[in-house]
N, C-alpha and C positions, 0 to 999 in steps of 0.2 A: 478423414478423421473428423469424428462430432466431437465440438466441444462447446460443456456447458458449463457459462458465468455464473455462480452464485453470488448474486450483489451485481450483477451484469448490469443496472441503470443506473450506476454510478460513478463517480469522475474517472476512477482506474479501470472500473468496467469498460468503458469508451474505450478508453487507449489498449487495451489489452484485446479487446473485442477486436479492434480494428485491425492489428497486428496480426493475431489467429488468423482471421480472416484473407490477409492480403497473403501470407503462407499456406492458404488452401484451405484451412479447415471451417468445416457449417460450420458456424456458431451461433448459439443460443445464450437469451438472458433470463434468468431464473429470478426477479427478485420482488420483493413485497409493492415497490413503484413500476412503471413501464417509461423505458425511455422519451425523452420530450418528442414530439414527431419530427421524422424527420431527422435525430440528431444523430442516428445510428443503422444508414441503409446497408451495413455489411452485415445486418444480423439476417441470420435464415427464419429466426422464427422467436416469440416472447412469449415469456407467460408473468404473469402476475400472480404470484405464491408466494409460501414459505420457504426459502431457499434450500435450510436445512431438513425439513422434509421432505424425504426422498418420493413417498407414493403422492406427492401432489404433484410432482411432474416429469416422475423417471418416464411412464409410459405414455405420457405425451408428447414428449422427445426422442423417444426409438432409443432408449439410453444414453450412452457417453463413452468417448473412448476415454478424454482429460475432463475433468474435472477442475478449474478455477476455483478456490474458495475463498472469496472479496467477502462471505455476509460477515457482518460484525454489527451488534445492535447497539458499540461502546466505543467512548472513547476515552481516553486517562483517565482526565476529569469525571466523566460520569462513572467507570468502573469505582474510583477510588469510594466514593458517593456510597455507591451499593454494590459492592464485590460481590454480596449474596446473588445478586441478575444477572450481573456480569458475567458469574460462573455456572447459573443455570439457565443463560442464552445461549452463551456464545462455545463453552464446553462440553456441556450437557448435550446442548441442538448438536453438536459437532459428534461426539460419540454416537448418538442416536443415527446421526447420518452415516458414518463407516458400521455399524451393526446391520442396517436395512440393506447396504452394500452385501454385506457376509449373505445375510439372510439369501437373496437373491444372487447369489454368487456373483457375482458381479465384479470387479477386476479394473475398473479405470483407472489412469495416471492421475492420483490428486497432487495438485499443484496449490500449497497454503499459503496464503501471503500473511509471514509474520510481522516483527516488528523488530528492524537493529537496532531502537535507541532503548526502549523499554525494556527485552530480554537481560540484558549484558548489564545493565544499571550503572554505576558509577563508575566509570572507567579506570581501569587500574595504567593502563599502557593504550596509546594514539598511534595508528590507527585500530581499531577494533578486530583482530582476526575470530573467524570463528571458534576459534580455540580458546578466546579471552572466556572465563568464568562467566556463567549467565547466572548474574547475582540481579533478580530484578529488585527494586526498589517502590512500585507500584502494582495495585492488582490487575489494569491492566498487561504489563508485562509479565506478571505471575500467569493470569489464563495463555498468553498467547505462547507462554515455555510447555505449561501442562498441555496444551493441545498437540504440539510438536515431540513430545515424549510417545503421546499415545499415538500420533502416526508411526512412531518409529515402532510401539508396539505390536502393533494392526499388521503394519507392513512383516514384521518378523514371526507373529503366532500365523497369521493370516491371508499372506499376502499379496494386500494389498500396498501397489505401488505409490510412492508418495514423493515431495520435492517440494521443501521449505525454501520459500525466498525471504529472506530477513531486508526488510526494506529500510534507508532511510526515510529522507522527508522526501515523496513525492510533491509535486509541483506541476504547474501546465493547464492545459484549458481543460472543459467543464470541472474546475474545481469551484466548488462554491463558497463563497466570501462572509459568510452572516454564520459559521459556525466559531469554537474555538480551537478547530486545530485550523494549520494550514497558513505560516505566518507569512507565506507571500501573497497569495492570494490576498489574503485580510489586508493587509499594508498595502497591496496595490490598488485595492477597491475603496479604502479609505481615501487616498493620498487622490485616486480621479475624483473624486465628489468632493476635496477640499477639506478633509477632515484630517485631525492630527493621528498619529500613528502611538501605541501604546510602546515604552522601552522599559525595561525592568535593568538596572544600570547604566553601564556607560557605554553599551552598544557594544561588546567585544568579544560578547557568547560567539563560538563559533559553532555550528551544526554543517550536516552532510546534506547537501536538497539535487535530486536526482529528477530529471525533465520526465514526465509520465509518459511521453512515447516508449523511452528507454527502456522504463519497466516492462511495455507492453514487447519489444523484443527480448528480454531479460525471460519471458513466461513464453515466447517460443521456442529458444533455447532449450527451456527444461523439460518440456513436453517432449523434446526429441534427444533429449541425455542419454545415455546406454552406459554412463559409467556407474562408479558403487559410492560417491558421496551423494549424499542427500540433503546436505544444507549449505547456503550459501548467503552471503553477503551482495546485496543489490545498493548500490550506491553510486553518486554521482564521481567519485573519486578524490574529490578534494574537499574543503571545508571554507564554509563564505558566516561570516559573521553577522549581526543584526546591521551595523553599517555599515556593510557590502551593500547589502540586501536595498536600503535608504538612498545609498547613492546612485546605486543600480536605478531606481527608482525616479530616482532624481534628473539622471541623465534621459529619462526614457519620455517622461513626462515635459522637462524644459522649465523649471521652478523646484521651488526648496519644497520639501515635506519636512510639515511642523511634526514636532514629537513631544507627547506627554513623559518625564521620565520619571520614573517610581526605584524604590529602592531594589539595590538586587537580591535576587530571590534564593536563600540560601541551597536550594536543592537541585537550583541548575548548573550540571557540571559545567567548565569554560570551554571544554572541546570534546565534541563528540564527531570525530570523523571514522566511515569502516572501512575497513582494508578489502580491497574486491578483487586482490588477485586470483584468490581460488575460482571465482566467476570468469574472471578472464582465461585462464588455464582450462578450465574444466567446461565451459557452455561455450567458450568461445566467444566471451561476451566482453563487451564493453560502453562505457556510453559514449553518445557521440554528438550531444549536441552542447554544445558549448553554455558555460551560466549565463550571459547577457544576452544571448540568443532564444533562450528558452521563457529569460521572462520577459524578454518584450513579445512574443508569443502570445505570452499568459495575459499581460497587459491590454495585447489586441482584443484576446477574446473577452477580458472584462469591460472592452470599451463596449461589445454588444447587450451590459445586460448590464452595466451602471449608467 
């Protein structure tokens, strides 16, 4: 089985890479970077392209049987910014990509990694099942629903096969610390260089954060599904608050992390955890590595690059 990462040089690219990989399948990374040397010897082969451009490197890779779709050139913050890019990058590039698909008849399992916090928007009922209403609240989560509509399109006039993984908050090594998503990362990479950590309240948001190896078997899973649901909830199972997250932190390090606290931010709901029995039942999936395991993990690998 070939399979190609779109977005493959990047933090989920790794884990998901590596997982494909120790399962059998070549895999290849499709993205605008190439990985850091070195930091990805399971890959068979890289190109440095447009990801959602299919003729920059369907036939330099002998096709695909899975398809990964990691590119995304947004995040919240920046969608909310400019929806207009947001939606002629990331859904625009995305239809363009299952057309050039049609075009060339071409038939691989696309696997899209959406979003569980942003489709579903403010939670009406804890934990999140796929069935909750996807009322999103952001144009990030507005494109990453339109996207998953139009696979389910593709897949029914056309098709072509598809399998939406609706993620929480991944977490784990090469994720990188100097952006604005990613609130472990950021706080653990703060908290080693001695810097205070930002809290918006009183610490008691609680969010779902799923270890990224998981995901990367979560996206083995669905590559070899045979049943007839097509979207799933990927989540860590439970839900850790901002002062889990600190104390976690706390214990890992061996000293206090100072924190800046600012007021809280009306539009963040106080829980947002998903429900991932349908994953369990239906991929056979679950996570397995435990929260205080996975960030002192992430912590290790931020000691190599703080």
């Amino acid at each position: 089985m070939r399979c190609v990462i779109l977005g493959g040089a990047g933090f989920l690219g790794h884990h998901i890479g590596r997982a494909m990989a120790e399962d059998g399948a070549e895999v290849w990374s499709v993205d605008r970077a190439l990985p850091a040397p070195g930091s990805a010897p399971w890959l068979a082969g890289e190109l440095q392209a447009d990801a959602l451009d299919l003729g920059s490197w369907w036939d330099a890779v002998g096709g695909a049987d899975v398809i990964v779709h990691l590119a995304s050139s947004s995040v919240p913050a920046t969608a909310t910014e400019d929806p207009i890019q947001d939606v002629q990058a990331n859904l625009v590039g995305t239809l363009r990509l299952v057309q050039e698909l049609r075009k060339r008849d071409a038939r691989p399992r696309l696997l899209y990694a959406s979003s569980g916090g942003a489709v579903y928007g403010r939670p009406q009922f804890v934990p999140l099942a796929e069935t909750h209403p996807a009322m999103p609240m952001g144009a990030y989560g507005a494109t990453k629903l339109a996207i998953e509509h139009h696979l389910r399109i593709e897949e029914a006039l056309h098709g072509l096969p598809s399998r939406i993984l609706r993620l929480s908050n991944p977490y784990g090594e090469w994720q990188q610390p100097y952006g604005v998503q990613g609130v472990i990362a950021v706080f653990a990479h703060r908290a080693l260089r001695g810097q205070p950590v930002d809290v918006w309240g009183d610490g008691s948001v609680v969010r779902d954060f799923v270890y990224a190896a998981d995901v990367g078997s979560a996206f083995v899973r669905a590559a070899r599904h045979e049943g007839e649901t097509r979207t799933f909830n990927i989540g860590g199972g439970s839900g850790h608050s901002v002062n889990d997250i600190i104390q976690t932190l706390e214990q890992l390090l061996g000293k206090p992390v100072e924190r800046r606290i600012f007021p809280a931010r009306p539009f963040d709901p106080p829980v947002n955890v998903l429900d991932i029995q349908r994953a369990k039942d239906e991929l056979l999936w679950a996570p397995t590595t435990a929260f205080d395991d996975g960030m002192a993990m992430a912590v290790q690998w931020l000691r190599t690059i703080s």
